[in-house]
N, C-alpha and C positions, 0 to 999 in steps of 0.2 A: 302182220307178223304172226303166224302159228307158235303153237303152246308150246314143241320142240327149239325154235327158232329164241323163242325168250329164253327157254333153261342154257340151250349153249351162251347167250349172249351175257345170263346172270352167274355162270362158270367158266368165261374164258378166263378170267386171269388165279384161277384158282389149280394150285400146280398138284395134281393127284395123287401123285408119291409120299409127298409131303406134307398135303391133309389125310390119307392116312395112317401116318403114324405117329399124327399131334389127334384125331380121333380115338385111336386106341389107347392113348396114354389118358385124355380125358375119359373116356369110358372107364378106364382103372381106376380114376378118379373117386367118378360117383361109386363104384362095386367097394372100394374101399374105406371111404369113406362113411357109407352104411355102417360098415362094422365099428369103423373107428367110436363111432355116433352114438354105440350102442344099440343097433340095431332099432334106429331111428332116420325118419326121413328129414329132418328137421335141417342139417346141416348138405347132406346132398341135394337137398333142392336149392336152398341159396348158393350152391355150387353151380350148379344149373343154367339159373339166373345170371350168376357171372359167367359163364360159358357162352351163353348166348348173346351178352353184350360183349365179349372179345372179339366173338367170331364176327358179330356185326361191324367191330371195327378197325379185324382183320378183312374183311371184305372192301370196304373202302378203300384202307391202304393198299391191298392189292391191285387196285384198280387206278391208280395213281401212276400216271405216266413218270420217268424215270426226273426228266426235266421238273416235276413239280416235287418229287421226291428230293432233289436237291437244295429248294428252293426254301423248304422247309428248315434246313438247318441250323442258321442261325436264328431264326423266330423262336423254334424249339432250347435251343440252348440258351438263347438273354431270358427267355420265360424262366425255364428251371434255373439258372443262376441268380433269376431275381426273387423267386418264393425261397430259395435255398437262403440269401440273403434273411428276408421275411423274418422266417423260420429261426436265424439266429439274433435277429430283435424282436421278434413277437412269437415266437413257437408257441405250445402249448406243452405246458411239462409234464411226462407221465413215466413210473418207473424210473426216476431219476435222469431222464433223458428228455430232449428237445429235438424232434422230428416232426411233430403233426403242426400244420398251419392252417388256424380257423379262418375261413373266408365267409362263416355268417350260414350261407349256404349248404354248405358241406366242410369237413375235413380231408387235406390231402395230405400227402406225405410227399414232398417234391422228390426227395433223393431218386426216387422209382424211375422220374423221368427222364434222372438225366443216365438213367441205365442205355436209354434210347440217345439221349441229347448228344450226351458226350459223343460216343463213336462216331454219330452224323457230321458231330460240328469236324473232329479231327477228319473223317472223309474227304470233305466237302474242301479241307484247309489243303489237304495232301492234292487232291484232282486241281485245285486253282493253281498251283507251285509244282505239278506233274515235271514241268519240259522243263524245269531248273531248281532241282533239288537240292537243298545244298545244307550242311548240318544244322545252319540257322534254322531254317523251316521247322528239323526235328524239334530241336527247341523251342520253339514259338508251341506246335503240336502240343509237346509236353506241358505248357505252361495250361494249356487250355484244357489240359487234362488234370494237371493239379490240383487248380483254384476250384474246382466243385468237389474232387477228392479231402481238399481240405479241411472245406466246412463239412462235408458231412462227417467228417474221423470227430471234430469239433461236437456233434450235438451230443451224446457219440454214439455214432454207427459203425465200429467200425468193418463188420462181415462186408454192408453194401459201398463202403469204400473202399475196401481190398476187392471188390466185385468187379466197380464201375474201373479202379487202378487196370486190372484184369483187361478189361475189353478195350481201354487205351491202349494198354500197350501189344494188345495185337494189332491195332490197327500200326500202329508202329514199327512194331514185325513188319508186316503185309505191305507197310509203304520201302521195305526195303532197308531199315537200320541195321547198320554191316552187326554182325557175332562181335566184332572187338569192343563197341562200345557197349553191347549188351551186356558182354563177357566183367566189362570194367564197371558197368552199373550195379551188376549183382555183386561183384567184390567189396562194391563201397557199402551197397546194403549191407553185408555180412559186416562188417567196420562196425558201423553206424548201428548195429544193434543193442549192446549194452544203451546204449543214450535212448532207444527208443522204446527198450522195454522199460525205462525210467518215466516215458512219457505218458506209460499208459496205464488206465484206472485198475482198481483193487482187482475189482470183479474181471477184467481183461484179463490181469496176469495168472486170476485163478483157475479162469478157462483153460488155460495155457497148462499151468502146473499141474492140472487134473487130469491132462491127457496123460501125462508119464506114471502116475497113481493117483486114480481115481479113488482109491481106497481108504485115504490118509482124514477124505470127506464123505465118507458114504452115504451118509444121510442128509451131505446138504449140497455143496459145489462139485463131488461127483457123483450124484445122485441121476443126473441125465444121463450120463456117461456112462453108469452100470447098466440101469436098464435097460438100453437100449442097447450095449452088449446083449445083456440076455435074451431079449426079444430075440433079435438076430439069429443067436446062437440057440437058440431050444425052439426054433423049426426046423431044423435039421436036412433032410433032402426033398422030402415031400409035403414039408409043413406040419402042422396042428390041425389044417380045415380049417375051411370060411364060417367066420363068426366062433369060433373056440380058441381064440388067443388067448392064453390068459394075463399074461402079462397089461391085455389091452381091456378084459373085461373085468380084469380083477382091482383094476385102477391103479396098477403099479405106473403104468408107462405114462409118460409127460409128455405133453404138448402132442398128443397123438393123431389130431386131425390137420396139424401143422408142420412144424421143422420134424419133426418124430414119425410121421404117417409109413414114411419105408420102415421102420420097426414092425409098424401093427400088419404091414404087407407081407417082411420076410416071416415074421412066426408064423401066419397062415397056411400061406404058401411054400414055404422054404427055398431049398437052395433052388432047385427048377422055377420055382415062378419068380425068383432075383433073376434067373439067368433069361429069362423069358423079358422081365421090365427090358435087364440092361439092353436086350439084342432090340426093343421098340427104340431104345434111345441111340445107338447105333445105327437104326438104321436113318430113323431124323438127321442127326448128326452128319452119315453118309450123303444123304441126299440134299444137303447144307452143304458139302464139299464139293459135290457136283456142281451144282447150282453157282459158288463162287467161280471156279473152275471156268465153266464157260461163260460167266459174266462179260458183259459187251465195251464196259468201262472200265476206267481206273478206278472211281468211285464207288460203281456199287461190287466189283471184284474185291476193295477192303470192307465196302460195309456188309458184304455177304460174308467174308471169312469171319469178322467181328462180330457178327452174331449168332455164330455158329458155334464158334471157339466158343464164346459166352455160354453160352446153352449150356456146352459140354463141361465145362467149370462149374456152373449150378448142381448140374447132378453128380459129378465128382464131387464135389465138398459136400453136400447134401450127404450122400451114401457113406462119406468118409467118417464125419460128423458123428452121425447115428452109429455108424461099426466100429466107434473107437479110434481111428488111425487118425483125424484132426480134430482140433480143439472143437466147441460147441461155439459156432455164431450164429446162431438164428439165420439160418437159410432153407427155401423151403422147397422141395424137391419139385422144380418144375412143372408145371404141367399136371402136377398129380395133388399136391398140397391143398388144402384148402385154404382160398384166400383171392379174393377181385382185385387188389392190385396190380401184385407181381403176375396174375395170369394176364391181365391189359399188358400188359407190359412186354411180355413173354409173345400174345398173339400178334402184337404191334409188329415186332420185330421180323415173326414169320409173315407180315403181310405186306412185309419190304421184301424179303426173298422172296412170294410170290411174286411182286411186281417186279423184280429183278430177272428174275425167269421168264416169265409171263411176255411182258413188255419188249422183249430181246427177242424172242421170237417173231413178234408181228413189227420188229425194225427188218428184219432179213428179209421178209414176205412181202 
């Protein structure tokens, strides 16, 4: 086999459109995250390192016939519903919260998983029940999207379980749940809110209250909220310049290699290099649509839309977040954030769209 003959054979299932414009958005990554860093490689390199082990295991998953893709489903969800479990008798508590679960080994955070779990398992439940749908099913769906949604709201998380809620019920969308019952779920939600905003912690509701004046806290609970207005807003059309934010080198801005990194991006950059990210994610997103689009199943036609929709909800509330227009939940702008979980996680997903692509092609051929 010649050296040409191995590189096609170690890129057939690698879908081009779609590596790049998850390349460029990591490459914005490491450029930004420099500055974020302070003008240190310290943190872009262990960027890096997680780059490299994503792509290593978005490579595999891409390379996963459609049938083992399946097959994975439920192994993947009893795992993550059973550290999720774990997790709420033996977590690790930190910041007054219960998410991390020591395995000796390493530290995980299972909730990440079931970003992935969940949508498979409900796929996987929709394709079996395809040729006889019938409202029970949705139910049953729904339950198997709850019971991980509700331990993690439980340690509390709640951003990654309005996240993981999120990509359930697209897949619930996308298996065809008529507008009347969705129309009559969000009515009840609206009901059911006084009772829910009862349910949930100090620091929740002040997230919450901070969006409408952040000013009332300026220097503590809307302390995220302003600054990253301001970042935002005083790079104005053409930016500040790479490496002269100041908000980012003067040490105003929080969380700045993290949930905050689009802040340290728009001051730079400004309005033109936000409109430059958003059109990278656009076009991901696009090519996420295509990709469902012509999917060859039922299965991976919801788990393509579900991780696409997903995607595009990370960087809406992300961007939202940071500009003021939603509460602050610690979510971190895809693809660009610093941080090895949620990128595993994020590359996982695109390595089932690649195999969803990929593998549909050479079923035709």
């Amino acid at each position: 086999m010649t050296r040409r003959q191995l590189w096609l054979r170690f890129i057939a299932h690698i879908d081009p459109p779609l590596m790049l414009g998850i390349g460029l958005l990591m490459l914005t990554s490491l450029i930004v995250l420099y500055s974020a860093d302070n003008a240190s490689f310290g943190q872009p390199l262990k960027q890096l390192a997680n780059i490299t082990i994503g792509l290593t295991c978005m490579w595999l998953v891409a390379n996963l016939p459609l049938h083992y893709l399946m097959r994975t489903a439920i192994p993947i969800y009893a795992l993550g519903l059973t550290l999720l479990i774990g997790v709420a008798l033996f977590g690790e508590i930190s910041h007054g919260a219960r998410r991390w679960l020591n395995l000796g080994v390493m530290t995980i955070q299972p909730s990440e998983l079931m970003k992935i779990g969940v949508p498979l398992m409900m796929a996987w439940y929709f394709e079996k029940h395809e040729a006889t749908l019938t409202m029970k099913n949705y139910v049953v769906a729904t339950l198997l999207l709850l019971v991980p949604v509700a331990l993690i709201a439980r340690q509390p998380d709640l951003g990654t379980a309005l996240l993981i809620s999120a990509s359930g019920f697209y897949v619930l969308f996308l298996a065809g749940l008529s507008w009347r019952v969705m129309g009559g779920l969000a009515v009840g939600a609206l009901a059911a809110a006084p009772f829910m905003w009862g349910m949930l912690h100090d620091y929740q509701r002040h997230r919450i209250l901070m969006l409408f004046d952040p000013e009332q806290d300026a220097l503590g609970k809307g302390y995220h909220t302003i600054q990253g207005m301001i970042a935002v807003g005083s790079g104005g059309i053409f930016g500040k310049g790479y490496l002269d934010g100041t908000q980012t080198h003067l040490d105003f801005l929080p969380e700045r290699t993290t949930d905050f990194i689009f802040a340290v991006y728009a001051e730079e950059f400004g309005l033109l290099g936000n409109l430059f990210l958003i059109g990278l994610y656009l076009f991901v997103i696009g090519r996420g649509f295509i990709i469902t689009a012509n999917a060859s199943t039922y299965f991976t036609r919801l788990m393509a839309g579900s991780i696409t929709l997903t995607f595009a909800t990370y960087a809406f509330v992300n961007m939202g977040m940071v500009s003021g227009i939603l509460p602050v939940v610690g979510v971190p702008l895809p693809l660009v954030s610093y941080g090895g979980t949620s990128l595993l996680t994020l590359l996982l997903g695109f390595g089932m769209l690649m195999s969803i692509e990929t593998h549909k092609k050479l079923n035709k051929t």
